[in-house]
MARMILO-528893 format. One record per residue: residue in one letter; x, z, y of N, C-alpha, C, O in turn. Coordinates in steps of 0.02 Angstrom, whole numbers, plus 50000, padded with zeros to 5 digits. Atoms other than C-alpha are relative to their C-alpha. Layout:
! MARMILO-528893
AXZYXZYXZYXZY/...
! end
This chain:
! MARMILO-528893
X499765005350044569375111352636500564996250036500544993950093/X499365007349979571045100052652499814996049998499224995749980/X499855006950018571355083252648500525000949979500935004850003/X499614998450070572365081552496500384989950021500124984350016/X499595006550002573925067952539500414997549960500925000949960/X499285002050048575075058252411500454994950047500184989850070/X499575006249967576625048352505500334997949938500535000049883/X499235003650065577665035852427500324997250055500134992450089/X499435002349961579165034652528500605002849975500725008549954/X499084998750026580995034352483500555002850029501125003350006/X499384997049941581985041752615499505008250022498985009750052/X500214994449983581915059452608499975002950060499585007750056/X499944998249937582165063652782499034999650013498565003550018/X500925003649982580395052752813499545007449964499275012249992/X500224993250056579775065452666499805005950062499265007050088/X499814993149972580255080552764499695000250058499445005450078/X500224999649929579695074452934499234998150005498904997850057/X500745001150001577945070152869499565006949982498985008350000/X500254992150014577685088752798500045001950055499495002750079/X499904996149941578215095852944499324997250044498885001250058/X500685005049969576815082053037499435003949981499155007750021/X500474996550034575585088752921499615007149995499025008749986/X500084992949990575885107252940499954999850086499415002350101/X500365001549939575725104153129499225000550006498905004650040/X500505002249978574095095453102499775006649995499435009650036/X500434996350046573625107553000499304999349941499434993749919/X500425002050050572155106052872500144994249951499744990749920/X499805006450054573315093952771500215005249949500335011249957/X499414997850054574135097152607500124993649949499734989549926/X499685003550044575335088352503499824999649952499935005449934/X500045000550033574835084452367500224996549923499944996649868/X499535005050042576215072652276500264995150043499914992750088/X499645004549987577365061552322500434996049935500484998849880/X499485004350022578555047552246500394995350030500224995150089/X499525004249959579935034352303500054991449956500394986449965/X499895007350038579595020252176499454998549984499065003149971/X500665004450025578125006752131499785005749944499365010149950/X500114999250060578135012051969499715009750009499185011949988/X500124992550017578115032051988499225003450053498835008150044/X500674998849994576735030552111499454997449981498955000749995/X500505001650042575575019152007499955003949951499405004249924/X500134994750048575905032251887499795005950009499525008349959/X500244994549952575485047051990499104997650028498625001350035/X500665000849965573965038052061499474999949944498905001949951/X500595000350066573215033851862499995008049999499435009549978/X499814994050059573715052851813499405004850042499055009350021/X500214994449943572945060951965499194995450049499044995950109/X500735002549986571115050451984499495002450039499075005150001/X500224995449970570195057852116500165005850043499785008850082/X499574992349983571405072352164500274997250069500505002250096/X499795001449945571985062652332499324998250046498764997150024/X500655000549968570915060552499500434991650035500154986250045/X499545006449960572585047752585500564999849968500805004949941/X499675000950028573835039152523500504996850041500404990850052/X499465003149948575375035352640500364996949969500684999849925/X499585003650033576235021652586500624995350048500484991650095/X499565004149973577965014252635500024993149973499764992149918/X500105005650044578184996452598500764998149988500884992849960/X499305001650045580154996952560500095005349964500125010849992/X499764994050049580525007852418500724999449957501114994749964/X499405000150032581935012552297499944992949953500314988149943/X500235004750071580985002952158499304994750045498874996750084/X500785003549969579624988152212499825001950051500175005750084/X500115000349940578644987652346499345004950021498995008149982/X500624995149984577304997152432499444995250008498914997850026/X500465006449975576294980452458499645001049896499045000549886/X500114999050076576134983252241499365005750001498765005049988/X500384993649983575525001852282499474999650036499135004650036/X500644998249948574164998652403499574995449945499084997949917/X500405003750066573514984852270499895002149962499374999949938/X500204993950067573484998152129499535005550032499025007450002/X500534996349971572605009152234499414996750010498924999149981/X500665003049997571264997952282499714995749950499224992049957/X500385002750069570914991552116499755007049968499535006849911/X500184993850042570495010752074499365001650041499225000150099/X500774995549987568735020152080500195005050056499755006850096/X500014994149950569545033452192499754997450064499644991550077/X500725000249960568495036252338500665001850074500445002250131/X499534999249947570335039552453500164995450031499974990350003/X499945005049946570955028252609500834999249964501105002849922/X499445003350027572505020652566500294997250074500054991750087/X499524999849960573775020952734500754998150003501175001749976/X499325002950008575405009052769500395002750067500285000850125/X499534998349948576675017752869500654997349991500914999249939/X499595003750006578075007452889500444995850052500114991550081/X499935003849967579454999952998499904993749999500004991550056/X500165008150018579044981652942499304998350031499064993150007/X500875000449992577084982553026500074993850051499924995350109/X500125005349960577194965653109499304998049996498915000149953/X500865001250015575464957653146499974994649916499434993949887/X500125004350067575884945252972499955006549951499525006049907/X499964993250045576164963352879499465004149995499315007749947/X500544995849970574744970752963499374997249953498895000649935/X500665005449995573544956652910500115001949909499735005849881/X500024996750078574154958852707499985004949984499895006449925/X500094991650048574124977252696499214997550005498934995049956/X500755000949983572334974552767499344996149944498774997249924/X500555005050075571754959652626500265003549934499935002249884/X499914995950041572574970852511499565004649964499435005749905/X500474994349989571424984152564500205007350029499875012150009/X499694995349979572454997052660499275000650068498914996250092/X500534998149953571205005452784500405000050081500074998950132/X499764999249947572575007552922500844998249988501195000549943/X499075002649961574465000652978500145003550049499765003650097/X499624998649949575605009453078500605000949990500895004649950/X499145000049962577285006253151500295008349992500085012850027/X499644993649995578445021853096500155001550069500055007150093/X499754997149919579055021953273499225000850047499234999650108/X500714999849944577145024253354499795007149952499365006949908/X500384993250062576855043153258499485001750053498985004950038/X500694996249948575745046953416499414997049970498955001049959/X500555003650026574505033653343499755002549938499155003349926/X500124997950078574715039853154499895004950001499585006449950/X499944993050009574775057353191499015000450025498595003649992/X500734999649984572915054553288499694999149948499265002949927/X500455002250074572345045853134499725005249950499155006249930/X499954994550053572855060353013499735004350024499675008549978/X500144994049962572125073453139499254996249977498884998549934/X500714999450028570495062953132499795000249931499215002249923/X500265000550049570395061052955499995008049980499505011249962/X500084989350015570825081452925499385002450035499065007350013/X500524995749964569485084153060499294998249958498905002649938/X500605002150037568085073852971499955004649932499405006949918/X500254998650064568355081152795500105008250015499675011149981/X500094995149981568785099552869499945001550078500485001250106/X500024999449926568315102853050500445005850019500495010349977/X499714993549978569295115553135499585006450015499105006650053/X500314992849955568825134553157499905000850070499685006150092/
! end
């Protein structure tokens, strides 16, 4: 079994360099992405259940990712909801958190995030 990820981040590069992360870990898969409030509150009603993490940036094209982690945690899904973001000051840290984001990390610290994503792939699929 995967862990089934949706990002919402706006800068495709980020995009590209989080698949690649992923296929590293291994036992991830993509499972959707978007770059705006709106298209991932819409993605997150459409697709109920179908995610395990939800990487969220908190500057987007459209609104904010601080919107997105609040739409997620007003939902029944049973997934962790993750703020990756250059903005993770400890005041940023502290509102993803009363929000309900399970984890903050600093884009520039991937050694920290990348452990995270390795443990959460290992818990829901262990390695061969």
């Amino acid at each position: 079994m995967e862990l089934k990820v949706f990002v919402v981040e706006d800068f495709p590069n980020m995009r590209t360099l989080l698949s690649d992360l992923f296929q590293s870990i291994g036992r991830i898969q993509l499972v959707g992405s978007a770059d705006t409030e709106a298209e991932a509150r819409l993605w997150l009603d459409e697709h109920q259940g179908e995610w395990d993490v939800a990487i969220v940036d908190l500057v987007l094209n459209q609104g904010s990712g601080f919107g997105v982690v609040s739409h997620a945690n007003g939902r029944q899904d049973p997934g962790k909801v993750v703020v990756l973001s250059s903005f993770a000051t400890p005041g940023v840290r502290s509102h993803c958190l009363s929000l309900g984001a399970s984890a903050v990390f600093d884009k520039g610290d991937t050694a920290l995030f990348s452990r995270w994503m390795n443990e959460q792939a290992s818990r829901l699929a262990p390695a061969a």
